[in-house]
C-alpha positions in Angstrom: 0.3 44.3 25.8 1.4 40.7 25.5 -0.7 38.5 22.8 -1.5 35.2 24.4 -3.8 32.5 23.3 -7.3 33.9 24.2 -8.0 33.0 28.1 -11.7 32.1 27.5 -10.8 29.7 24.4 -8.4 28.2 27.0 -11.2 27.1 29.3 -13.1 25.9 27.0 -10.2 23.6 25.4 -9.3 22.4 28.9 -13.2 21.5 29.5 -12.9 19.5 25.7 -9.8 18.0 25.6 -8.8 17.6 29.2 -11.9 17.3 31.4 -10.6 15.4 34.6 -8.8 18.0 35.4 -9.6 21.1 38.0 -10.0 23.8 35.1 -10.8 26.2 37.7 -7.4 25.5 39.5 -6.0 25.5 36.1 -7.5 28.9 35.3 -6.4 30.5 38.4 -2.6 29.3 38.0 -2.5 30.6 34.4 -4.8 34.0 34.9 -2.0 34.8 37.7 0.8 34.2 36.1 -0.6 36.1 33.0 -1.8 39.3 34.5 1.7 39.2 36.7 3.4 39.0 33.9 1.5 41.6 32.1 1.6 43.7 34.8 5.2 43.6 35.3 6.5 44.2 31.5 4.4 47.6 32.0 6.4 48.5 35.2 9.7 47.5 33.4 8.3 50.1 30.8 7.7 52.5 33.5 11.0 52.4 35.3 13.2 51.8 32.4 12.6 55.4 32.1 14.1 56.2 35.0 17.2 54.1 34.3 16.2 51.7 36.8 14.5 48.4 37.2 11.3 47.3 38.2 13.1 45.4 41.2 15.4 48.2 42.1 12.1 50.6 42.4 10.4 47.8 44.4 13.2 48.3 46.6 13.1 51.8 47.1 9.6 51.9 47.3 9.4 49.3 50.2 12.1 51.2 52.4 10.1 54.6 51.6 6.9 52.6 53.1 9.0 52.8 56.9 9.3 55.4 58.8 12.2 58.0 58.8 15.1 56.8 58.1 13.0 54.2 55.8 15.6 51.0 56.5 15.6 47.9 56.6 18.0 44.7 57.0 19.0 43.1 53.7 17.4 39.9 55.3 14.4 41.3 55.9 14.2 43.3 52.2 14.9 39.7 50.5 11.8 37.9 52.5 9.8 40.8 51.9 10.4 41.0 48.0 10.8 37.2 47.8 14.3 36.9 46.4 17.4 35.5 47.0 19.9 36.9 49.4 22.2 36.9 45.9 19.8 38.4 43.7 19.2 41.4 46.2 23.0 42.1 47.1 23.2 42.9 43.3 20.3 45.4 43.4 21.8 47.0 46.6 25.0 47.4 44.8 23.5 49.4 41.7 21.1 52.0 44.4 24.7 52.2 46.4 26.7 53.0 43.3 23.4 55.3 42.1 23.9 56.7 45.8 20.0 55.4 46.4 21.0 53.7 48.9 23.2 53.6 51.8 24.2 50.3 54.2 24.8 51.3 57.6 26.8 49.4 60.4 24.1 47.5 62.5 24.0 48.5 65.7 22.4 45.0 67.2 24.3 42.6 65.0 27.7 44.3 63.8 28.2 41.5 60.8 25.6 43.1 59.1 24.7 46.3 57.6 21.2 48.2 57.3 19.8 49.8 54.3 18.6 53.2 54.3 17.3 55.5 51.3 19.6 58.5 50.9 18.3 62.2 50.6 18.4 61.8 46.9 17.1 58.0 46.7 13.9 59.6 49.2 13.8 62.0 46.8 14.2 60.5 43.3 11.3 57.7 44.7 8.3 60.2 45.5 9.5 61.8 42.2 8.7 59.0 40.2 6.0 57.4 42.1 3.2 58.9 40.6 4.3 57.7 37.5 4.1 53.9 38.4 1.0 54.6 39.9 -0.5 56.4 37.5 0.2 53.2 35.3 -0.8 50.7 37.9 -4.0 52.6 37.7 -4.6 52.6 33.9 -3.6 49.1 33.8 -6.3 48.3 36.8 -9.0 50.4 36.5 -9.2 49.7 32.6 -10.2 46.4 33.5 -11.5 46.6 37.0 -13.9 48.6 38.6 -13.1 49.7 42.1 -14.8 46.9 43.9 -13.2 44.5 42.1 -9.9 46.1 42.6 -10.6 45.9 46.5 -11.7 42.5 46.2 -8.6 41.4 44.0 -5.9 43.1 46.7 -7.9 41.2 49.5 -8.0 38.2 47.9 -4.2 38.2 46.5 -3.6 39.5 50.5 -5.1 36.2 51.7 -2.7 33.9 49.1 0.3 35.7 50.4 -0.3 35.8 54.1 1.3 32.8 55.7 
């Protein structure tokens, strides 16, 4: 766990120090970006284990989430994820050389490729998993109780839809 400066004493020096501000705003920007980054140093934990990234198993685990032959384009992987066209090539080239990962010819647009899981990349992802869900749990449900999970995915569902 990351130490950080006390969340509740931040509040309360925002509502001293700096009252004509939105502290609630305030508190929202900084509680996301805390537990996101908390949240993410345990899943580098988690998949460091498996040799792998955090990123390169949020990959994989959005192409297992399509049906059989769970692919995707590389355009539609990088909106998806949120990152650069750049920043997912290099991921894609790792799963390949890992043999993860495959990019087929497109058959509706032949200047660019699809990406499938492999045998072993379908494989090696519903092998490790449970263990990044088992940790996503611990790290929610230590904290949460399962209403308040269901009420943080809907409301973090909301942000992100466009």
């Amino acid at each position: 766990m990351i130490d950080f400066v006390k969340i509740e004493n931040t509040e309360i020096r925002f509502h001293e120090n700096w009252p004509d501000i939105n502290v609630d705003l305030a508190m929202a920007a900084i509680n996301l970006s805390r537990s996101s980054t908390e949240f993410n140093l345990l899943m580098e934990k988690v998949s460091n284990v498996s040799d792998l990234s955090f990123f390169e198993l949020e990959v994989m685990v959005l192409l297992r989430s399509f049906s059989y032959p769970h692919r995707l384009t590389p355009s539609l992987l990088s909106n998806s994820l949120m990152v650069s066209s750049g920043g997912l090539t290099k991921v894609l080239i790792k799963l390949e050389i890992k043999k993860y990962i495959v990019r087929d010819p497109n058959p509706m647009d032949k200047r660019s490729k699809i990406v499938r899981l492999t045998d072993s990349g379908i494989k090696f992802i519903e092998n490790k998993y449970p263990s990044i869900q088992h940790a996503s749990k611990q790290f929610f449900e230590s904290k949460l109780s399962k209403s308040e999970l269901q009420t943080l995915t809907l409301l973090l569902t909301k942000l992100l839809k466009e």
